[in-house]
C-alpha positions, 0 to 999 in steps of 0.5 A, a space after each residue: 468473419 465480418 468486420 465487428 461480428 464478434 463483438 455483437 455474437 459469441 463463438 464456441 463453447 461458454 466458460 460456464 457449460 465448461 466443467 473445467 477449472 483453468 489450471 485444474 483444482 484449486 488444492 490448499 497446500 502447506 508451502 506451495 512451491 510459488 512461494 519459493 519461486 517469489 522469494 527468490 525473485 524478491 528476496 534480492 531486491 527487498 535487500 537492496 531497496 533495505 540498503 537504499 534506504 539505509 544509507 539515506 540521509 534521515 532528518 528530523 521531520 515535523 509531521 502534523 496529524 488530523 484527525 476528527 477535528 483534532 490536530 497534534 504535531 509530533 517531530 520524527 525522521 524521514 525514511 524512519 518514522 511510519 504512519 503508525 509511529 507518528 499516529 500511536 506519538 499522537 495519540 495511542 488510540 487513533 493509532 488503534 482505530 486506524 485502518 487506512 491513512 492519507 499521507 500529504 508531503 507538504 512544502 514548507 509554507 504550504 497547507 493541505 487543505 483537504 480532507 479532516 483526517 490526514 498526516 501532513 509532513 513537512 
């Protein structure tokens, strides 16, 4: 084979003039038998990542919300407060209408500048 030739020509059958599906037919099935397997990989690390953070320290956090203009500041803990406490404190319906948020760990005496809509915690 020439140098290059098999990214200018294509060799053997096409994957669209194969009537085959790779790994067979997709079958929808109450408890695939992957779930298990994934558990079991993941369930021991999920307890030990539980326990990392369990025993972290978890102070008192000032976190500042903006969004479309308005800005509140509410007070949480690290490693306990999510994005959704901290917005449904602020105000219960920017917390409904929330789909995605942008989180900013913000130095003490520095400002993020970004964006309207954001949560900066300090």
């Amino acid at each position: 084979m020439e140098t290059g030739k098999r990214t200018k020509e294509e060799s053997g059958e096409r994957i669209d003039k194969i009537d085959k599906k790779i790994g067979g037919d997709f079958v929808v099935t109450k408890n695939p038998a992957y779930i298990a397997h994934r558990l079991k990989i993941l369930a021991p690390l999920l307890a030990e990542q539980k326990s990392l953070i369990e025993a972290k320290e978890k102070p008192e956090i000032s976190i500042v919300i903006k969004y479309n203009g308005e800005e509140k500041k509410i007070k949480g803990n690290a490693f306990k407060t999510t994005v959704f406490n901290a917005a449904k404190k602020a105000n219960k319906k920017w917390a409904k209408n929330a789909i995605v948020s942008k989180v900013a760990y913000v130095l003490e005496g520095h400002e993020e500048k970004k964006g309207n809509n954001f949560i900066s915690i300090k």
